[in-house]
C-alpha positions in Angstrom: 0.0 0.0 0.0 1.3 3.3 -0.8 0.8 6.4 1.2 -1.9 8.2 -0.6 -3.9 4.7 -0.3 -3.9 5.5 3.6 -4.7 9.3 3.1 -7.8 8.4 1.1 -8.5 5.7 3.7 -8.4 7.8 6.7 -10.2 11.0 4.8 -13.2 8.7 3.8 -13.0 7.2 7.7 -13.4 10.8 9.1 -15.8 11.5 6.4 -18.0 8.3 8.1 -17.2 8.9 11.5 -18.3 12.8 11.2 -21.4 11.2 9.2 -22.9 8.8 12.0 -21.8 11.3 14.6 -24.3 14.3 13.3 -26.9 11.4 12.4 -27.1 11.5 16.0 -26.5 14.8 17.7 -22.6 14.2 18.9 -19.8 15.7 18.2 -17.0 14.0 15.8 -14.7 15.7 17.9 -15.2 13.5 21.1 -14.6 10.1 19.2 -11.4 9.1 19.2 -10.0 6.7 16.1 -6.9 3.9 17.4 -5.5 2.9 14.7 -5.0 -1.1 15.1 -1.6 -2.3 13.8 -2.1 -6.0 13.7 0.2 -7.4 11.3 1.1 -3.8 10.3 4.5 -2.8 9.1 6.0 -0.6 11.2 6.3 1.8 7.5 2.8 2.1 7.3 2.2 2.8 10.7 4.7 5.8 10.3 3.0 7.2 7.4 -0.4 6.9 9.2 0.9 9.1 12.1 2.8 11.3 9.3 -1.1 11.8 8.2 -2.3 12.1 11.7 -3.2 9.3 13.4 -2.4 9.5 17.1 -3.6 6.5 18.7 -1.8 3.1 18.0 -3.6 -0.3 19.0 -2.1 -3.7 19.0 -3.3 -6.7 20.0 0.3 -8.8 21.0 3.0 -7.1 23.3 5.7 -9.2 21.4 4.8 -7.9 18.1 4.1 -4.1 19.5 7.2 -4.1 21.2 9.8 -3.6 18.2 7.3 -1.2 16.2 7.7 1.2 19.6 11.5 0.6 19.6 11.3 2.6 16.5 8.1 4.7 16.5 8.5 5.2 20.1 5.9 7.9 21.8 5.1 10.0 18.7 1.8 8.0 18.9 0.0 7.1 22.3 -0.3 3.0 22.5 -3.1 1.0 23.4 -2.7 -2.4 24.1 -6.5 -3.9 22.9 -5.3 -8.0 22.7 -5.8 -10.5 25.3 -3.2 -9.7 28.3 -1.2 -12.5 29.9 -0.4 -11.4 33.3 3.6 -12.5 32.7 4.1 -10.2 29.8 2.4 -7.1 32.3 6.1 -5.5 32.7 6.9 -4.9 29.3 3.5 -4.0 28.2 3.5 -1.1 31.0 6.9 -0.3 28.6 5.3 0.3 25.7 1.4 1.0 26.1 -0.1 4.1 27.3 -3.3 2.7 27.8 -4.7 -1.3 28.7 -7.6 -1.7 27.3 -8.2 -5.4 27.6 -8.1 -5.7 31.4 -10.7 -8.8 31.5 -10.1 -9.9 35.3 -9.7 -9.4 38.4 -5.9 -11.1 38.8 -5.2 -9.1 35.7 -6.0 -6.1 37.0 -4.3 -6.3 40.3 -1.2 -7.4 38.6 -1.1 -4.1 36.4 -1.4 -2.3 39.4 1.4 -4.3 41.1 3.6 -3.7 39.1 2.7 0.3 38.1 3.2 1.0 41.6 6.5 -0.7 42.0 7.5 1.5 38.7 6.2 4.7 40.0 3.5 4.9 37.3 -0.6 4.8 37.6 -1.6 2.9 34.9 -4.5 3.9 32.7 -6.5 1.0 32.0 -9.9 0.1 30.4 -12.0 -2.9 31.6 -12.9 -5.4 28.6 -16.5 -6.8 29.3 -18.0 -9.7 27.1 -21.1 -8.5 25.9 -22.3 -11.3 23.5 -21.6 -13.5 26.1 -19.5 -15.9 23.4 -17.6 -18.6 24.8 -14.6 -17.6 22.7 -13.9 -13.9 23.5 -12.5 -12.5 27.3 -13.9 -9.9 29.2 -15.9 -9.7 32.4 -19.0 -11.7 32.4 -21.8 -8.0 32.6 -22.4 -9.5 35.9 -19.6 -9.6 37.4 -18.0 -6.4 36.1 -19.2 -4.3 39.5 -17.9 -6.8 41.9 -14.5 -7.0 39.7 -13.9 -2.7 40.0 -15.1 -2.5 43.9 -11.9 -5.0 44.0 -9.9 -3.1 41.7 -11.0 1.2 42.5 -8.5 0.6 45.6 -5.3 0.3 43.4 -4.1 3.8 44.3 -1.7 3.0 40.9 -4.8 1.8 38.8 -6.8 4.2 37.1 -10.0 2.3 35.2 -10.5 5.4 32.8 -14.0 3.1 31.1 -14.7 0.0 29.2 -14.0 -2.1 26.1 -15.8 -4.5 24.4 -15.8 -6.4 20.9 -18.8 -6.8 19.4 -19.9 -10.1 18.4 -19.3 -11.0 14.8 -22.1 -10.6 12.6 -23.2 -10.5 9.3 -25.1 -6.9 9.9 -23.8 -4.0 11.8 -27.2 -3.3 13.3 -27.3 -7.3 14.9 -24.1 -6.1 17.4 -26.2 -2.7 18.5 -27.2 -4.7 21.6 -23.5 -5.3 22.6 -22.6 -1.8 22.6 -26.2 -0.8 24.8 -25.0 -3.0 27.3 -22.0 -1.3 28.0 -22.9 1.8 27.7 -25.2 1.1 30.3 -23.2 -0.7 32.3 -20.7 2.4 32.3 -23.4 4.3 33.5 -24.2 2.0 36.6 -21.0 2.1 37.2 -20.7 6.0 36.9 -23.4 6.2 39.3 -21.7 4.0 42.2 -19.0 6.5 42.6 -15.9 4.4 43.3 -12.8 6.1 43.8 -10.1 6.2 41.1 -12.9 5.1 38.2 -13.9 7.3 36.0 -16.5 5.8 32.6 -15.3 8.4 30.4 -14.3 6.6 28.0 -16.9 3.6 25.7 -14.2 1.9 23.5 -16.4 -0.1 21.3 -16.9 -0.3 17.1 -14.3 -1.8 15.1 -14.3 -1.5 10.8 -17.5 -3.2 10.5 -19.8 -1.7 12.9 -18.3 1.3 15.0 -21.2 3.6 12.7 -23.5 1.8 15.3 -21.0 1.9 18.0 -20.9 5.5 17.8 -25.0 5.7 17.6 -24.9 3.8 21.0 -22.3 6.4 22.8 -18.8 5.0 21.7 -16.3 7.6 22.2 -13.5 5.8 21.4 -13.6 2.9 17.9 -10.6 0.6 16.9 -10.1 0.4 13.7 -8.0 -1.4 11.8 -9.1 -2.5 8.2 -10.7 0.7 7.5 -7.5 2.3 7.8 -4.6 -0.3 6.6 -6.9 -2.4 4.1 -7.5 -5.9 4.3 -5.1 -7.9 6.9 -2.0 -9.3 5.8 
């Protein structure tokens, strides 16, 4: 792909984004695109940020961790993959954010470990919304238990929630995956725990974040809309 393939890509992404955002009274402004890297070179992911682009997702801290050797922090990093709690040190190297905190252990290990590092770690709790045997996350009813264990990690700040829609053959069939969290952020809001603040809905990928963004997303990963079809 060549760099005026991504520049079109990321105008006509905009050009959506602003589109579904008016549809329903929001401002584009408040939605923030992550750009996901998965299986990326680290060349296009230069000329995305050359064009703009200044959130970086990727879903594996061993593949993420030699694109930031070379990028480094002219992009903020969110780590949106399935965290093992043995590679938590070197992913609190290279991402700014956690999105995919999807228990408990997990958690407490992030803040372990920010603490000993003199860092509060920004971190996003992943809930599984379609309730699909395959994909991590937070059973919906567990998620308040799982932050009243979490909100009294002084080094652990759970800035909102994540989830991944369940994979569908119409955009409009995943709309009750993103209600759910956006109500469950408000429940959450509501309780008042210390150090949690639901700020941030990170839900939507390439196929479905017009809905996402319908249903109060303010943050969508994309990756296909932006790099083409995965390598």
């Amino acid at each position: 792909m060549v760099k005026h393939e991504i520049k079109a890509r990321l105008e006509r992404l905009q050009e959506r984004v602003a589109a579904a955002a008016q549809a329903c009274g929001r401002n584009p402004a408040d939605i923030t695109v992550v750009a996901v890297a998965k299986t990326v070179p680290v060349e296009l992911i230069e000329e995305a940020i050359e064009l703009g682009v200044g959130h970086v997702g990727e879903n594996r801290v061993q593949e993420a961790s030699p694109k930031f050797e070379r990028i480094g922090r002219k992009a903020i990093w969110h780590m949106v993959g399935h965290l093992q709690t043995n590679k938590v040190k070197r992913a609190l190297e290279v991402f700014d954010v956690i999105q995919s905190v999807d228990t408990v252990r997990l958690g407490k290990a992030i803040g372990e470990r920010a603490l000993a590092i003199g860092r509060v770690a920004d971190v996003l709790l992943e809930v599984n919304t379609s309730g699909e045997e395959s994909k991590f996350g937070f059973d919906p009813d567990d998620l308040v238990s799982g932050v009243e264990e979490m909100c009294t990690l002084e080094s652990l700040r759970i800035s909102g929630l994540m989830t991944v829609g369940p994979l569908v053959d119409k955009p409009e069939e995943a709309r009750g995956a993103f209600v759910l969290l956006r109500e469950l952020g408000r429940r959450i809001s509501d309780l008042g725990f210390p150090n949690v603040d639901m700020s941030v809905l990170s839900m939507g990928m390439s196929g479905d974040f017009e809905v996402a963004i319908q249903e109060g997303a303010t943050m969508i990963r994309v990756g296909t809309a932006i790099f083409g079809e995965r390598r």
